[in-house]
C-alpha positions as CSV (number, residue, x, y, z in Angstrom):
1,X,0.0,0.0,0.0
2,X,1.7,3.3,-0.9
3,X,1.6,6.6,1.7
4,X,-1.0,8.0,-0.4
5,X,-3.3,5.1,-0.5
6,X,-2.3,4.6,3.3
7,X,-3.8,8.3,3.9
8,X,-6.9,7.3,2.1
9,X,-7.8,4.2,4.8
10,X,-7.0,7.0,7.3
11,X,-9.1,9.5,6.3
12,X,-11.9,6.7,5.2
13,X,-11.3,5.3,9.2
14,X,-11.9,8.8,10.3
15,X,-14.7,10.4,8.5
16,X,-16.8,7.7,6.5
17,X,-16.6,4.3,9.3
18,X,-18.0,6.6,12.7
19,X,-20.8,8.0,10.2
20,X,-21.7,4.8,9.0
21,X,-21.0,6.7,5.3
22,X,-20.2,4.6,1.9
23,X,-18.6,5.4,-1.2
24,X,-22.3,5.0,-2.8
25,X,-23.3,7.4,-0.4
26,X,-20.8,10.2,-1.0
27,X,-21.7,9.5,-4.9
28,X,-25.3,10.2,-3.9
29,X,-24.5,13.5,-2.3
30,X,-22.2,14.6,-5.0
31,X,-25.5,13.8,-7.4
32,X,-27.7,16.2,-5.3
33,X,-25.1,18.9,-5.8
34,X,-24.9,18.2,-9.7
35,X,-28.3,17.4,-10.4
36,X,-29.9,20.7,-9.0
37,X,-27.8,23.1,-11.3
38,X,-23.8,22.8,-10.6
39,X,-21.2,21.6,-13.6
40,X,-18.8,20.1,-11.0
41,X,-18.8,19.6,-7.0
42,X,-16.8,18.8,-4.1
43,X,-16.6,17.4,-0.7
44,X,-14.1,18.5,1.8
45,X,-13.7,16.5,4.9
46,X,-11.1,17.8,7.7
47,X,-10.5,16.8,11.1
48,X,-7.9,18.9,12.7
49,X,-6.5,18.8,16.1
50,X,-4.1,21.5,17.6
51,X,-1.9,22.2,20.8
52,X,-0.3,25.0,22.0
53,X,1.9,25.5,24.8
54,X,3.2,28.7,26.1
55,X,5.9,29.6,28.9
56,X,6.7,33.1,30.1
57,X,9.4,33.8,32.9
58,X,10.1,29.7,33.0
59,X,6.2,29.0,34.2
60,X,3.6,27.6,32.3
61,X,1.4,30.6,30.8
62,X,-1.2,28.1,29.0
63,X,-1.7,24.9,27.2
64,X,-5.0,24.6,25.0
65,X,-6.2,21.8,22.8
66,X,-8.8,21.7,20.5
67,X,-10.5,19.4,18.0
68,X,-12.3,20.5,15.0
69,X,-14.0,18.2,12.4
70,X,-16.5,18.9,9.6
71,X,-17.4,18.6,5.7
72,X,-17.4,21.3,3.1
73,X,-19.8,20.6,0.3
74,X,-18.7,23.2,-2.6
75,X,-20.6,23.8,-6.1
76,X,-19.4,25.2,-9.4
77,X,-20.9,26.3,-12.0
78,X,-19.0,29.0,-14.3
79,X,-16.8,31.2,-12.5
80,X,-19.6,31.2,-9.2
81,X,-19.1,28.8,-6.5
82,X,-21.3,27.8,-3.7
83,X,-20.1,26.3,-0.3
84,X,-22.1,24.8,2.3
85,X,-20.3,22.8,5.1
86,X,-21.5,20.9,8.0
87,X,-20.2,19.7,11.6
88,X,-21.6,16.8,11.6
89,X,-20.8,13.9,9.0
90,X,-24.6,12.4,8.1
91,X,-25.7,11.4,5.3
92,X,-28.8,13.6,5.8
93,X,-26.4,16.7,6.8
94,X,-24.1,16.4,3.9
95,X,-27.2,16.0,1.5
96,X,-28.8,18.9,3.0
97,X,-25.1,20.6,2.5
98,X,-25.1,19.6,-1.2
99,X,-28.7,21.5,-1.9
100,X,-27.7,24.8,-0.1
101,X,-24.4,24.7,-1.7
102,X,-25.8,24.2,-5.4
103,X,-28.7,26.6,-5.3
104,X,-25.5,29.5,-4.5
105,X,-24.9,28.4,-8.4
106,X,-27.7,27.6,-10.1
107,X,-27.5,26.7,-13.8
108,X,-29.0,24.9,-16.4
109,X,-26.0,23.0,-17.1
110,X,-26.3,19.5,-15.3
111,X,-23.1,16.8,-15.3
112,X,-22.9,13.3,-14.0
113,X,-20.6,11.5,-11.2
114,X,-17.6,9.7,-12.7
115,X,-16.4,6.2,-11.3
116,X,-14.2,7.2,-8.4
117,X,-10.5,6.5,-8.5
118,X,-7.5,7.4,-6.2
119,X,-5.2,10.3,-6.4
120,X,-1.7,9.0,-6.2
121,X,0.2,12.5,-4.9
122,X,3.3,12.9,-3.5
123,X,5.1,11.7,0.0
124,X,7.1,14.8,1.2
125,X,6.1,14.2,5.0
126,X,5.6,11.3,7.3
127,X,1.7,10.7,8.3
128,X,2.6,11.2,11.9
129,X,0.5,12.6,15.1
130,X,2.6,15.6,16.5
131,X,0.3,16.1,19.5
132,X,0.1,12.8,20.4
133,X,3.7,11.7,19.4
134,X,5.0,13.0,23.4
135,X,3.8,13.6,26.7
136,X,3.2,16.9,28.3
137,X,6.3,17.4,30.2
138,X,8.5,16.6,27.0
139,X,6.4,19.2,25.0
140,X,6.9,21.6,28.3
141,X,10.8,20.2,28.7
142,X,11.7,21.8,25.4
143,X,10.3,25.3,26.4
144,X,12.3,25.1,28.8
145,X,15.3,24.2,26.9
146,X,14.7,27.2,25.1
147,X,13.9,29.6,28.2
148,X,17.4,28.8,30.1
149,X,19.4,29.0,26.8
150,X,17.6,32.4,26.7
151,X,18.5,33.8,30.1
152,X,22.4,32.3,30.1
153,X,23.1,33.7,26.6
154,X,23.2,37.0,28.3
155,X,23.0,38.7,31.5
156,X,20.5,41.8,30.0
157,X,18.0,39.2,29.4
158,X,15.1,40.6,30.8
159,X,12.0,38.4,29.9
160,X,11.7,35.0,28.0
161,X,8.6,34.1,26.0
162,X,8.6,30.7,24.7
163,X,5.7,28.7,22.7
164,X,4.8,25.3,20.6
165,X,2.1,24.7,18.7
166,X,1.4,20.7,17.4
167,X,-1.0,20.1,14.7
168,X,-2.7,16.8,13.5
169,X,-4.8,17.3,10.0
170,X,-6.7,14.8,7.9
171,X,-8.1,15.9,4.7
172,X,-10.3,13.7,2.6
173,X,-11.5,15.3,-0.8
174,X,-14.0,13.7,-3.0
175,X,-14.9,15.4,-6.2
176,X,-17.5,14.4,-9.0
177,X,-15.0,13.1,-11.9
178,X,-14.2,10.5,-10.0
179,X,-11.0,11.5,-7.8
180,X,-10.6,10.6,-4.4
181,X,-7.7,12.3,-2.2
182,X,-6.8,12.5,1.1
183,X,-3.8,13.3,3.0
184,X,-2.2,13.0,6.5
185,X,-0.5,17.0,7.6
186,X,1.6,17.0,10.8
187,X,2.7,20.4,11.7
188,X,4.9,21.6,14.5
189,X,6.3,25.2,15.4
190,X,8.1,26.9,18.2
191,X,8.6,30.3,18.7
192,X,11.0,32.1,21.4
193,X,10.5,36.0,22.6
194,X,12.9,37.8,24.2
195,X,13.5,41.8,26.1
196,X,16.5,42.8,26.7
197,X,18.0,46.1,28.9
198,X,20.7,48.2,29.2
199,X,20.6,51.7,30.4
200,X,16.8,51.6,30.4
201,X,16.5,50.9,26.9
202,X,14.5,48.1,26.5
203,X,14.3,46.1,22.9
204,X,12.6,43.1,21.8
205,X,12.8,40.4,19.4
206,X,11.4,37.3,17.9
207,X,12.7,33.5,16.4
208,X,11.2,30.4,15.7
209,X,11.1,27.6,13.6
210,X,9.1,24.6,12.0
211,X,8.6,21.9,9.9
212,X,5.8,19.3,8.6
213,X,7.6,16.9,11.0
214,X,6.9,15.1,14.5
215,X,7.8,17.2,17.6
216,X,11.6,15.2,17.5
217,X,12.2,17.8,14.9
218,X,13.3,19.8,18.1
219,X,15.5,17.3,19.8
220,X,18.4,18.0,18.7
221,X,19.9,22.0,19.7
222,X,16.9,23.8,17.7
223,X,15.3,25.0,21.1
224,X,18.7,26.7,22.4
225,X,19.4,28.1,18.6
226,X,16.3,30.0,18.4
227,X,16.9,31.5,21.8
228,X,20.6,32.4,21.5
229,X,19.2,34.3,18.1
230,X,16.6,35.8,19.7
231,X,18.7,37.2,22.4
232,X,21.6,38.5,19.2
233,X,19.1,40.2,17.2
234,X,17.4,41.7,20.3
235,X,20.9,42.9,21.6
236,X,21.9,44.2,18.4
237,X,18.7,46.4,18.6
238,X,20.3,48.2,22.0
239,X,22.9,49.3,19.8
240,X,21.0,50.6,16.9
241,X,20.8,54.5,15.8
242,X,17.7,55.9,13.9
243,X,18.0,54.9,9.9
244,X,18.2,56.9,7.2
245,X,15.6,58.2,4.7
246,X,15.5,58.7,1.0
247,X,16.6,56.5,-2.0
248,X,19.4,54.6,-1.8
249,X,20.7,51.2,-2.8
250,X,19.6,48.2,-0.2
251,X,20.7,44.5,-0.1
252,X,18.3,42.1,1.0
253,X,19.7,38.6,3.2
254,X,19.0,35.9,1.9
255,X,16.2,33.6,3.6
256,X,13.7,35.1,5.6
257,X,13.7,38.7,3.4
258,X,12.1,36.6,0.7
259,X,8.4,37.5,2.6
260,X,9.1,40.6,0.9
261,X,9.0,38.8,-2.3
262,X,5.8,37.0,-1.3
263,X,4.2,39.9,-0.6
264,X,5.3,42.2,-3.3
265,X,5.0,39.9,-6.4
266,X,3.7,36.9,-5.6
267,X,-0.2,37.7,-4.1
268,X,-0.1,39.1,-7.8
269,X,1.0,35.8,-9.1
270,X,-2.2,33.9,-7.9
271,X,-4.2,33.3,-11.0
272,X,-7.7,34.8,-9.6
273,X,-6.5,38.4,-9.5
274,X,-4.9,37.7,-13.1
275,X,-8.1,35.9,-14.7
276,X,-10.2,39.2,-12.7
277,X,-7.3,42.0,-14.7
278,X,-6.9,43.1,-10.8
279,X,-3.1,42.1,-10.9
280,X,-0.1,44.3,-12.0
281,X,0.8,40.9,-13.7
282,X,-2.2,40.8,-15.6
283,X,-1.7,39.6,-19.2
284,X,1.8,40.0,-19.3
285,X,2.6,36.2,-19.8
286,X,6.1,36.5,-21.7
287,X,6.8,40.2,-21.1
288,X,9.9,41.3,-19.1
289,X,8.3,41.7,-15.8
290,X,11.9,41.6,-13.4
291,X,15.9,41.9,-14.0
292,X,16.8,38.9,-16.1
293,X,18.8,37.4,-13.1
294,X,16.0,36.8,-11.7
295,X,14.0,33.5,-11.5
296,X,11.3,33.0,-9.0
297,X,9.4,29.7,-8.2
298,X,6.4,28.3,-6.0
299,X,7.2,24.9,-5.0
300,X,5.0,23.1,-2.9
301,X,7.1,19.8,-3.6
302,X,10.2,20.0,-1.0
303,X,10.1,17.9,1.6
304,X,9.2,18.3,5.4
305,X,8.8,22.2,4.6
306,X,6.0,24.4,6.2
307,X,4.4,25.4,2.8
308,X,4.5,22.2,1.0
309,X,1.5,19.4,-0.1
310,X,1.4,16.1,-1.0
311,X,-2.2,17.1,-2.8
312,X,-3.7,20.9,-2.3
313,X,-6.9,21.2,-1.0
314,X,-8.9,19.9,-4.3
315,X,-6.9,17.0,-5.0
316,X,-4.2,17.9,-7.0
317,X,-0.7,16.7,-6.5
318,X,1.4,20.1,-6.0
319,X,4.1,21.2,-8.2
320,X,7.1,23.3,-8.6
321,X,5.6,26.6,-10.7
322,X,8.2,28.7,-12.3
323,X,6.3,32.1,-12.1
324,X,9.5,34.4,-13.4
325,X,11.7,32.9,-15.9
326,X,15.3,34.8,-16.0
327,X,12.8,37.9,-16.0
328,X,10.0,37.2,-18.0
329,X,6.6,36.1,-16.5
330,X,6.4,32.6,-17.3
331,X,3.2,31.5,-15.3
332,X,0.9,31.9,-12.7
333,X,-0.6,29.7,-9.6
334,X,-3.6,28.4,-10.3
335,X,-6.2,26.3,-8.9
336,X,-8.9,24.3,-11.0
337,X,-11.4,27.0,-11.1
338,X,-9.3,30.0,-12.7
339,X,-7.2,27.1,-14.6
340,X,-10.4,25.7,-16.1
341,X,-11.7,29.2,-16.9
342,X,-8.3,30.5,-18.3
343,X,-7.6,27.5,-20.5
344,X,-4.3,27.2,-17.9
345,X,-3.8,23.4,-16.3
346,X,-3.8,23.3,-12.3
347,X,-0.6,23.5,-10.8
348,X,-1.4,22.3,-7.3
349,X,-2.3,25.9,-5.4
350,X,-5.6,25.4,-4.8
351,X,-6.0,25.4,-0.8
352,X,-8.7,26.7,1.7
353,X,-8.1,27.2,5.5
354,X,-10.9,25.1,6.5
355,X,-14.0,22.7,5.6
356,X,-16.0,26.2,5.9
357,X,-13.8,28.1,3.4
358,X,-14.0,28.7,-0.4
359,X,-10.6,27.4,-2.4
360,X,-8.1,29.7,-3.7
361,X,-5.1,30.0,-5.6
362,X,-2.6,30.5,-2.7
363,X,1.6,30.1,-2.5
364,X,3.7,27.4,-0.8
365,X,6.9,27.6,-0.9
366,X,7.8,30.8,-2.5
367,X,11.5,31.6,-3.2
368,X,14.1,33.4,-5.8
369,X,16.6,30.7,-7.2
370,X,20.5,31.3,-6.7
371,X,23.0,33.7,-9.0
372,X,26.3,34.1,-9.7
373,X,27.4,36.7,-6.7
374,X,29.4,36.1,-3.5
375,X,27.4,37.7,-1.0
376,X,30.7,39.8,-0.1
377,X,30.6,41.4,-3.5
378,X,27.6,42.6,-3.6
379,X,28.1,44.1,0.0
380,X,31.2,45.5,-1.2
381,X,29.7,47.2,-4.2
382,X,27.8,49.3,-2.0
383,X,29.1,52.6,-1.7
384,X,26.1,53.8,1.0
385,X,23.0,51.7,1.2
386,X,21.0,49.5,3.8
387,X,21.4,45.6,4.3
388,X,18.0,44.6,5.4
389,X,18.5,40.9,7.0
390,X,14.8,40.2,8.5
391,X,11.4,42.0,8.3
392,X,8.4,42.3,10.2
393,X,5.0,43.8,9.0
394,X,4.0,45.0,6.1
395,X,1.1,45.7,3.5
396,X,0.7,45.5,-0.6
397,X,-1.5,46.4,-3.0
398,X,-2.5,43.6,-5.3
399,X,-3.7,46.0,-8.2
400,X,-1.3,48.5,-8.0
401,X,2.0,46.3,-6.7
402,X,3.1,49.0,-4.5
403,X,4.4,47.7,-1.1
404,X,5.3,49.0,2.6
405,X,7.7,46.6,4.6
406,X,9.2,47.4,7.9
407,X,12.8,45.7,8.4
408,X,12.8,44.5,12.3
409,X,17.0,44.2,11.5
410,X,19.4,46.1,9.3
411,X,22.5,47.7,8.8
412,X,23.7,50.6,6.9
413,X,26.4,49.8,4.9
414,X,29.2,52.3,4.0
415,X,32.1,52.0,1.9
416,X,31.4,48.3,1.2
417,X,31.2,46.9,4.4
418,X,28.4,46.2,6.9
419,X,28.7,49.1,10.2
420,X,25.6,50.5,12.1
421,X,22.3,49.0,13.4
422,X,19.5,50.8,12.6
423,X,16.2,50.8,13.9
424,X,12.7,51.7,12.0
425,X,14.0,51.3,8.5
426,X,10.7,51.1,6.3
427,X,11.0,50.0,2.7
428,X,8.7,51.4,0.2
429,X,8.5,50.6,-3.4
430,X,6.5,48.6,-6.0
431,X,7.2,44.9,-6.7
432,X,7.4,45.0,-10.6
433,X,9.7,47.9,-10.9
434,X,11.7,46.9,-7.7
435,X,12.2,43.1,-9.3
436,X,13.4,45.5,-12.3
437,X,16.5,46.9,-10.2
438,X,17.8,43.7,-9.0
439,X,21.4,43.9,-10.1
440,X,23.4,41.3,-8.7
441,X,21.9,38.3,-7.2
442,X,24.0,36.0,-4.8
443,X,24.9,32.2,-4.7
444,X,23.5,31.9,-1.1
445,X,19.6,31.0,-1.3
446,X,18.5,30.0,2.1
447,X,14.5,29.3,3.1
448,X,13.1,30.1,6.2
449,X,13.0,28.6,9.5
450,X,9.9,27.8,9.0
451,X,7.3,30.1,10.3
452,X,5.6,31.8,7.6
453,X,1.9,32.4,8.0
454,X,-0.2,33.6,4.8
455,X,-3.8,35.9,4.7
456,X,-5.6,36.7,2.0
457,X,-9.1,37.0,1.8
458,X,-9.6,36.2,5.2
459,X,-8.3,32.7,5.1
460,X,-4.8,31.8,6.8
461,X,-2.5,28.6,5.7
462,X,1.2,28.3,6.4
463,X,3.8,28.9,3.7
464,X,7.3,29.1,3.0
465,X,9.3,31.7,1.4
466,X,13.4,31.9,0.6
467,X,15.8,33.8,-1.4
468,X,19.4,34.8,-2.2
469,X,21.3,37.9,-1.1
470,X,20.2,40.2,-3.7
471,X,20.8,44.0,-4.4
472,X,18.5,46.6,-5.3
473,X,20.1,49.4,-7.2
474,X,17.7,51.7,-5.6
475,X,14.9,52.0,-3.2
476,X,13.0,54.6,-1.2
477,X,13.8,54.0,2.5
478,X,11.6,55.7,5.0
479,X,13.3,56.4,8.2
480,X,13.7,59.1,10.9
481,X,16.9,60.5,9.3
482,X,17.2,62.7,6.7
């Protein structure tokens, strides 16, 4: 029995056995859907069950757990889709489900059920149980790991925030042509606060980590690295100065600072705002959209990492998109819908945050690929500029591309080399004509630790994002500095 087929008894043992529910059955309600007006249907089963553990000053703050379970019954019909979902698994709920959910869409069009047979996706995680693969005081034992790691990596150490979160997911998804999908999602993340003081100034930082993994991920000295960076980066804020304003060249670090590629480009990469002609992006397939040392991909295919899928959330096996091919727009992320309705194919990016939510074309992992540079040349060709290293906040206009990112670390740099900290450096720019001034792109691409978190539309899923050490010939920095 292969993994995929594996998470297909799972999900079958899970939803369809306690419900007393047969294949025939799940045929039945997709007919309902179909016969009263939709041109293709859905079911979305998900059981989900979460913990999170939180430590603050080495005593347990909290520790929740919660279970949810349900079935999302979704009809299409055109470009209109109707969803109607359901906390209870009956037959009499899900068919009940199926008629509110197709009278959203009704057509005249009508379509039949195809004979089911089983997606075979990928196998880039193991089909493990993070919140029930240890016991409380070994979940607990590695806050604490992190919380005295915290407090001897330096005596200014002033507070210590730790937190885990474990996650258990089942997804079973049963459409009308036939396919039946499921898959088995462990997902575990820890995250370490620290304040730090000297002379009354007080600063703050954040670190974390994750993977789709079992909580053993964290055995090994992950706990005591996220503190120890936690505590640097909060230290190196004591010693920042205000940063500077106006335009000026800036190099991005590689790994993390790749959100700001996320955010900038690739919400604008998601086929639904490019079908709609709401996206910068729009209809500029094969046009020079970025410097031609730039390539940029979604990958939802590496293995263990936060953003990636065996299957997205409509059954299909996720892929690696390339979205930016050495500068020209190559493609976008689609999900059956928008591919169907665009004449595109579906690359594996349709997902939904829950049973209760629509599907959307969403990123996974979303990262620049490698160049040529050392990272020290391109610091070096830097006469005066910024070297933004991590980021916090920040907000993007889909239609327009422009962007506002706050960099929670960077450094000026002058006369090619790395010298101050500086605080409240805001970067401000637009993400098609900023991709335009990359200029040198280095041979360093890292991903993220693993903590990414995506919104749009209301819906939240975790992601991944990653890129080189790049330079940007020019940027608008806001600062406090003139």
């Amino acid at each position: 029995m292969s993994e995929i087929e594996a998470a297909v008894h799972v999900a079958r043992s899970q939803f369809l056995d306690p419900a007393g529910l047969s294949e025939s059955d799940l045929d039945a309600v997709l007919s309902t859907t179909l016969d009263t007006g939709a041109e293709d249907a859905d079911l979305y089963f998900q059981y989900t069950r979460t913990e999170h553990w939180s430590l603050e000053e080495g005593i347990v703050k909290s520790g929740s757990h919660s279970v949810e379970q349900g079935v999302g019954v979704r009809a299409i019909s055109g470009e209109k889709q109707g969803l109607a979902y359901s906390e209870d698994i009956r037959l009499d709920a899900l068919t009940e489900a199926a008629t509110a959910a197709s009278a959203i869409v009704r057509d005249t069009r009508s379509a039949q059920v195809a004979p089911q047979r089983i997606v075979q996706g990928r196998a880039l995680y193991p089909a493990v149980d993070p919140p029930g693969s240890a016991s409380a005081d070994a979940k607990l034992a590695l806050l604490r790991r992190a919380d005295a790691a915290a407090r001897a990596a330096d005596p200014r150490v002033r507070q210590v925030m730790c937190a885990l979160a474990a996650q258990y997911e089942v997804v079973f998804i049963v459409r009308a042509d036939g396919r039946r999908a499921a898959d088995v999602r462990p997902l575990v993340r820890m995250d370490v606060t620290v304040i730090v003081e000297q002379n009354g100034r007080r600063e703050q930082a954040h670190v974390g980590g994750g993977a789709r993994a079992e909580l053993d991920y964290f055995n090994e000295d992950l706990p005591e690295g996220y503190a120890r960076e936690a505590v640097r980066q909060a230290l190196v804020l004591l010693d920042s100065v205000p940063a500077p304003a106006g335009a000026m060249p800036v190099v991005l670090g590689p790994g993390w600072p790749g959100i700001l590629l996320h955010e900038a480009i690739g919400h604008g990469l998601e086929s639904d705002f490019n079908r709609k002609g709401t996206s910068a992006f729009s209809g500029r397939i094969g046009h020079t959209v970025a410097s031609k040392l730039c390539t940029v991909v979604d990958d939802g295919t590496l293995p263990g990492r936060r953003g990636s899928l065996n299957l997205d959330d409509e059954g299909n096996p996720s892929s690696c998109t390339t979205l930016i091919d050495n500068g020209q727009l190559a493609g976008y992320m689609q999900d059956s819908l928008n591919a169907r309705l665009t004449g595109a194919r579906p690359t594996g990016n349709g997902r939904r945050e829950s049973f209760a939510s629509l599907v959307m074309p969403r990123m996974t992992n979303t990262y620049m690929l490698a160049g040529q540079s050392d990272p020290a040349e391109i610091i070096a060709s830097v006469a005066r500029g910024l070297y933004a290293v991590s980021f916090g906040g920040g907000q993007v206009d889909i239609t327009s591309g422009n962007f506002t990112f706050s960099a929670s670390e960077a450094y000026m740099i002058e006369d090619g080399k790395i010298t101050r900290p500086v605080k409240g450096a805001t970067l401000i720019g637009n993400g098609p004509e900023v991709l335009s001034r990359v200029s040198m792109v280095g041979n360093d691409l890292k991903l993220d630790a693993g903590i990414g978190i995506c919104g749009k539309e209301g819906q939240s899923v975790p992601v991944g994002v990653g890129q080189p050490t790049l330079k940007l010939d020019s940027l608008i920095v806001g600062g406090t500095q003139g």
